[in-house]
Wavefront OBJ file of the C-alpha trace (Angstrom):
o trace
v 209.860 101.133 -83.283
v 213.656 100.308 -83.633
v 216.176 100.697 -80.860
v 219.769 100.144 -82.402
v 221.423 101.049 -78.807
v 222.133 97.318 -77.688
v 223.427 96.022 -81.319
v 225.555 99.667 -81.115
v 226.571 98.044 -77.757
v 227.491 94.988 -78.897
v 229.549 95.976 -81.839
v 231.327 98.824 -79.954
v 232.572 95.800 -77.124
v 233.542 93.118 -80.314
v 235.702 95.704 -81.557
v 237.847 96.649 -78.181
v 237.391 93.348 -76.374
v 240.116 90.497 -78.624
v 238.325 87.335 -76.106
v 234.930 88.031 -76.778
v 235.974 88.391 -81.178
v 237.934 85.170 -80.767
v 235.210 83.375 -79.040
v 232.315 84.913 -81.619
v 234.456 83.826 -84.564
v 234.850 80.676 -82.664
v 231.067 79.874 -82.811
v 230.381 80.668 -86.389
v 230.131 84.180 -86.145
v 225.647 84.332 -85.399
v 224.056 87.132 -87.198
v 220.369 87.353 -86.788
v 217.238 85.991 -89.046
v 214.768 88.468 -89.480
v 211.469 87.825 -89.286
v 209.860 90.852 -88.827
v 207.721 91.016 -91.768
v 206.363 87.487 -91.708
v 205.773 86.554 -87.899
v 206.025 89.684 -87.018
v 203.481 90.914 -88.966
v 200.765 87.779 -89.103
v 198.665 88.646 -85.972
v 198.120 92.240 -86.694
v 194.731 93.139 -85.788
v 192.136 94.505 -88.575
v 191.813 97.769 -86.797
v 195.772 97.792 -87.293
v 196.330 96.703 -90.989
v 195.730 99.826 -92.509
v 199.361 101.298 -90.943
v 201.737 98.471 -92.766
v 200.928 99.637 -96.643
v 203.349 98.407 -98.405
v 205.503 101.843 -98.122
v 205.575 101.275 -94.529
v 207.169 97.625 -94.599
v 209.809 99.325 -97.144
v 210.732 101.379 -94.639
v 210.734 98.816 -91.598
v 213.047 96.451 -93.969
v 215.447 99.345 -94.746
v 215.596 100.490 -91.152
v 216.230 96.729 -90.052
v 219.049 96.151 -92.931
v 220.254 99.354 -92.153
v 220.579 99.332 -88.246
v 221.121 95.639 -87.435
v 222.367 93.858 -90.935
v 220.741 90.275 -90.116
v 221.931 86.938 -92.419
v 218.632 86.542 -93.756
v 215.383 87.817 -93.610
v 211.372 86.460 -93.895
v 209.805 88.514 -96.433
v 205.977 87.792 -96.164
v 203.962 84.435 -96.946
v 202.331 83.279 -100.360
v 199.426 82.761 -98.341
v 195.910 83.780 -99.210
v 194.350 87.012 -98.848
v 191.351 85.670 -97.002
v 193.430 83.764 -94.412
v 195.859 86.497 -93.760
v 195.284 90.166 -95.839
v 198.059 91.837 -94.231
v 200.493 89.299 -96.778
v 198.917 90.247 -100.236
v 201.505 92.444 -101.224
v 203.940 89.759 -100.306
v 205.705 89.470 -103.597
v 205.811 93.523 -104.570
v 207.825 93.776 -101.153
v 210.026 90.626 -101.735
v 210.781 92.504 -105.355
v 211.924 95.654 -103.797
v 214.022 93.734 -101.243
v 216.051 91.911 -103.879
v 216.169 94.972 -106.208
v 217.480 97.465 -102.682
v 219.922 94.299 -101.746
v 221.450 94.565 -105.496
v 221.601 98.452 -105.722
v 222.824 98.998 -102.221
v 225.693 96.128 -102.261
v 224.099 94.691 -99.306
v 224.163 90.899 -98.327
v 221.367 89.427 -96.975
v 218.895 86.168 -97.885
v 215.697 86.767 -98.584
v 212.937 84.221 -98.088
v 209.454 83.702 -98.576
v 206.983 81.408 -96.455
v 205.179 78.718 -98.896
v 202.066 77.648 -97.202
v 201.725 74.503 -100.001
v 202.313 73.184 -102.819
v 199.423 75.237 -104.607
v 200.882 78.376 -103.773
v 204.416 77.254 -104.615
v 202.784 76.457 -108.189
v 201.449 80.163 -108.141
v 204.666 81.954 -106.987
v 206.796 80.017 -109.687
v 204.302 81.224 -112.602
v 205.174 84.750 -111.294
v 208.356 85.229 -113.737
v 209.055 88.529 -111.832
v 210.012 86.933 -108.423
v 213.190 84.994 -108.691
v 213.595 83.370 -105.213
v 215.935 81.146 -103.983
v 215.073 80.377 -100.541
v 211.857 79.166 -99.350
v 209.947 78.839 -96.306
v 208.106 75.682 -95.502
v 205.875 74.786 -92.053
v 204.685 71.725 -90.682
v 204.663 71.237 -86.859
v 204.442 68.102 -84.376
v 200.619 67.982 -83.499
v 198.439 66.468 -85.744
v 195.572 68.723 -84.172
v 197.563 72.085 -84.765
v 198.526 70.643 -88.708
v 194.962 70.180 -89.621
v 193.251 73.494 -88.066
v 196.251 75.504 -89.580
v 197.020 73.721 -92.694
v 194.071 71.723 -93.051
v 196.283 68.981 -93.939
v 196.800 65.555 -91.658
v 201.144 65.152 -90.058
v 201.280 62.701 -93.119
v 199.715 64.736 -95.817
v 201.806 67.404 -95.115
v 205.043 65.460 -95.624
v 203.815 64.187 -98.564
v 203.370 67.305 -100.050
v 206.575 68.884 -98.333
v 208.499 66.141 -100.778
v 206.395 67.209 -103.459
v 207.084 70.675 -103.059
v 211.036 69.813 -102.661
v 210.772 67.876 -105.906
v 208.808 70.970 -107.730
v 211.600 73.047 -107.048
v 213.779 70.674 -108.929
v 216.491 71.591 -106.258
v 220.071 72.455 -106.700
v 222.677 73.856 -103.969
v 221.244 77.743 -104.907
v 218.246 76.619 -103.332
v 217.767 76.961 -99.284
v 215.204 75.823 -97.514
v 213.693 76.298 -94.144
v 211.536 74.559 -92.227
v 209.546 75.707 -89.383
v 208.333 72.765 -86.984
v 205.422 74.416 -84.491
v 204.890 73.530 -80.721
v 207.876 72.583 -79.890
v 207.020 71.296 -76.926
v 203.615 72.197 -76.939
v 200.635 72.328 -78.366
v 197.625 75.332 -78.197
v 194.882 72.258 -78.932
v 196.825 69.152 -77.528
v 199.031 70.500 -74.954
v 202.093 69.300 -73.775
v 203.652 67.075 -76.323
v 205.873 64.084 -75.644
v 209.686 64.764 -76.183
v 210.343 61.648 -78.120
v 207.454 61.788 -80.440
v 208.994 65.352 -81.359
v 211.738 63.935 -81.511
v 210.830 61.536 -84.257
v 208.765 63.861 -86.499
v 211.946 66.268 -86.768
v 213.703 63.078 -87.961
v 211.662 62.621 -90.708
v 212.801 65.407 -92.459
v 216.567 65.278 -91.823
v 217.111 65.267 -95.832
v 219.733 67.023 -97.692
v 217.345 69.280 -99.331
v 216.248 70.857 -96.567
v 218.958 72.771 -95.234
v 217.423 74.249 -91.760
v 215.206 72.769 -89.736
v 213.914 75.672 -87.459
v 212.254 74.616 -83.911
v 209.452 76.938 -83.437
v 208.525 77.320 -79.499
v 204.697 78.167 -80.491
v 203.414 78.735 -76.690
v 206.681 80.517 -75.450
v 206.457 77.834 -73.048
v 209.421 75.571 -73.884
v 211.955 74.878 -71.149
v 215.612 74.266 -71.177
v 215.775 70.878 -69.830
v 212.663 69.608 -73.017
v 215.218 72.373 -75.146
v 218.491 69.639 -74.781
v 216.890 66.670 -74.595
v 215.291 66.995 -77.979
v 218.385 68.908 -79.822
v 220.698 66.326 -78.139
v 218.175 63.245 -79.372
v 218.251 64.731 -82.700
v 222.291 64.902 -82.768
v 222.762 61.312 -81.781
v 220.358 59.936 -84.407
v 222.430 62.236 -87.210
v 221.384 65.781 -87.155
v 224.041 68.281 -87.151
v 223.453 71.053 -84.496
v 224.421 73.387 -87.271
v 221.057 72.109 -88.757
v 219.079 73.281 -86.444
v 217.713 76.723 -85.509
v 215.683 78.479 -83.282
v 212.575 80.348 -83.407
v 211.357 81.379 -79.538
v 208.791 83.137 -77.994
v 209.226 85.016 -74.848
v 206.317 85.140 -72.573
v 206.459 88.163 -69.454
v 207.956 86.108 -66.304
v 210.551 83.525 -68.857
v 213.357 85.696 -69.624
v 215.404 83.387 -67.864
v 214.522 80.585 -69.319
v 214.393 81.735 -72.709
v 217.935 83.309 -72.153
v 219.529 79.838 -70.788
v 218.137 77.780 -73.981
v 219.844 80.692 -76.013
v 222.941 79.908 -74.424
v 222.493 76.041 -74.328
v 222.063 76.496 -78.135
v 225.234 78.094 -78.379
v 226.984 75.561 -76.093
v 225.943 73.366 -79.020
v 227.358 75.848 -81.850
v 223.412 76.422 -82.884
v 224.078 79.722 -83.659
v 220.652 80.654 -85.728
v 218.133 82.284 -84.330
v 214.939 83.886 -85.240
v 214.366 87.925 -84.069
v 211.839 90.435 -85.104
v 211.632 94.217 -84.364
v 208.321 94.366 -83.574
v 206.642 93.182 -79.916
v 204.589 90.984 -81.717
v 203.894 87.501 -83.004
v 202.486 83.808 -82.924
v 199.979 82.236 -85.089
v 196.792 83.618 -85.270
v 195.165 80.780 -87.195
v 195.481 78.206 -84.591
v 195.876 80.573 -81.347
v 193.890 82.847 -79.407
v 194.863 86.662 -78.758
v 195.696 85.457 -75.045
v 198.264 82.821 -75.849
v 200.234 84.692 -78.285
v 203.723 86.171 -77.389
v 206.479 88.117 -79.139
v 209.002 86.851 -80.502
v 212.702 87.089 -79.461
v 213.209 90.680 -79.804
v 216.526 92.102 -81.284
v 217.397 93.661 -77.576
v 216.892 90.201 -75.946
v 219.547 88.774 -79.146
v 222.165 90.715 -78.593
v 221.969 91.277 -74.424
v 221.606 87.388 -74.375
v 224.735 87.342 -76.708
v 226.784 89.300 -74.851
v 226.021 87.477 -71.653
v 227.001 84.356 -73.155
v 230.936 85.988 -73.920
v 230.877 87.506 -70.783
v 231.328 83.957 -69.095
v 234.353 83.481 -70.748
l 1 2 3 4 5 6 7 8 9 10 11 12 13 14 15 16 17 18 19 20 21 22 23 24 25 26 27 28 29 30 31 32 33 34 35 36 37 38 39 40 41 42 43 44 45 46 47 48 49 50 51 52 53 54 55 56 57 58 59 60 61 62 63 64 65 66 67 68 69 70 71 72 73 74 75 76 77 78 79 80 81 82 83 84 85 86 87 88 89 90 91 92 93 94 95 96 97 98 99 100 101 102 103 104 105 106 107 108 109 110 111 112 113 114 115 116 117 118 119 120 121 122 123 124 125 126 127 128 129 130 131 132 133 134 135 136 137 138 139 140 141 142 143 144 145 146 147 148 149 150 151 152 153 154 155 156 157 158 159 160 161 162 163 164 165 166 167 168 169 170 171 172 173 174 175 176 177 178 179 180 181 182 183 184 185 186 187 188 189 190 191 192 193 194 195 196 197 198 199 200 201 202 203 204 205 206 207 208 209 210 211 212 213 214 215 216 217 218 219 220 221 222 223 224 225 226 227 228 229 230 231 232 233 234 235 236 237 238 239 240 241 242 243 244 245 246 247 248 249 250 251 252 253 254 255 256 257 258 259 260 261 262 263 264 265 266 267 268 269 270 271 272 273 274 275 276 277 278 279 280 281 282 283 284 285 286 287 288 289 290 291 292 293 294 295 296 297 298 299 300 301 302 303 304 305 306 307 308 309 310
């Protein structure tokens, strides 16, 4: 399943090239977010379920820690059973996570996805779980919102802030917030830029600390990509805010790579990667439309592109 041979690549090349460290410290120094064993794992087939027990995902998370050391890392969803099965052991796994991250001195953030407020409730009455950084979703279609979420654009900000307050947050606290079909939609289809635009402005709060644009189709292109990131900068987002979270469809390489580098032009230097060729929402989308997500190979070969230019 894993391939270490391109982040082997990259970290033999850092070390014996001085430009390429000085220009990698120069951008923040991007590590990978890993998520793996959230997106990666939500459109698993029924037939399929039965081979990620929860032994199986301990052993995908240590060989991801192990062989690629991302910042942070999705750790399931507190969502239910019925909607998604292959999450019930969501919390068990997060446990072992923190407990292996204490025991092996290893660094990385582990978050959970929080469907809603309900579940939030749920996950806080669980004294064993202590977690810090949270996962929340909303998206810019009202369509998508209320067939995934069952909640209106406006209901679900509401009850974003309500969740926020229920956390009674402090600076220990992170949380990320996944905005879907950016810049289009599975049910509505191509979505105006502005109007994203001004629903990723609405939650440009302290409290929420990254706002994660989540290309749901895989069919987001680099000129929509800097017109909307740009928009958002001028009306007071920091780039550094921002993050990505791409799908790459067969025949948009290309593309995909160029709105990895035009991030990084911008010092957006977060990206979402999983180590599995899978991904999308299965709620809202059909088998057809879904696409992997950035895969670790594409990270780093994208990454070392981008030095290579200078």
């Amino acid at each position: 399943m894993l391939s270490n041979k391109p982040f082997q690549i990259f970290i033999s090349t850092m070390d014996s090239h001085i430009i390429w460290r000085k220009i990698y410290k120069h951008l923040g120094s991007p590590r990978p977010f890993d998520v793996t064993l959230r997106d990666g794992l939500q459109n698993v087939s029924k037939e399929n379920m039965s081979i990620f027990s929860l032994d199986k995902k301990k052993d995908i998370y240590n060989s991801i820690i192990n062989q690629y050391k991302p910042i942070s890392a999705e750790i399931g969803s507190i969502v239910s059973p019925n909607v998604l099965p292959i999450f019930k052991d969501s919390t068990e796994l997060f446990d072992y996570c923190e407990q292996k991250n204490k025991i092996d001195n290893q660094f990385c953030n582990h978050y959970l996805l929080i469907p809603n407020k309900r579940k939030l409730k749920e996950l806080m009455l669980h004294s064993a779980i202590a977690c810090n950084n949270f996962s929340f979703i909303t998206s810019v279609s009202n369509s998508f919102q209320q067939k995934n979420t069952k909640k209106t654009l406006k209901e679900t900000k509401v009850e974003i802030e309500s969740m926020i307050q229920l956390l009674c947050f402090n600076e220990s606290k992170q949380i990320k917030l996944y905005i879907s079909c950016i810049n289009q939609c599975p049910l509505e289809g191509k979505i105006h830029n502005d109007t994203i635009v001004q629903e990723i402005l609405q939650y440009n709060c302290p409290e929420i600390t990254n706002i994660c644009l989540s290309d749901t189709m895989g069919t987001l292109e680099p000129n929509d990509f800097t017109y909307i990131v740009d928009k958002c900068y001028k009306h007071g987002i920091p780039y550094s805010k921002l993050s990505l979270h791409l799908h790459v469809q067969k025949g948009r390489v290309k593309a995909v790579k160029r709105i990895f580098h035009e991030a990084l032009d911008r010092k957006m230097i977060q990206f979402d990667v999983s180590a599995l060729e899978t991904g999308g929402c299965s709620v809202t989308m059909q088998q057809s439309q879904l696409a992997p997500n950035l895969s670790y190979e594409q990270y780093y070969t994208f990454l070392m592109d981008y030095l290579e230019k200078y």
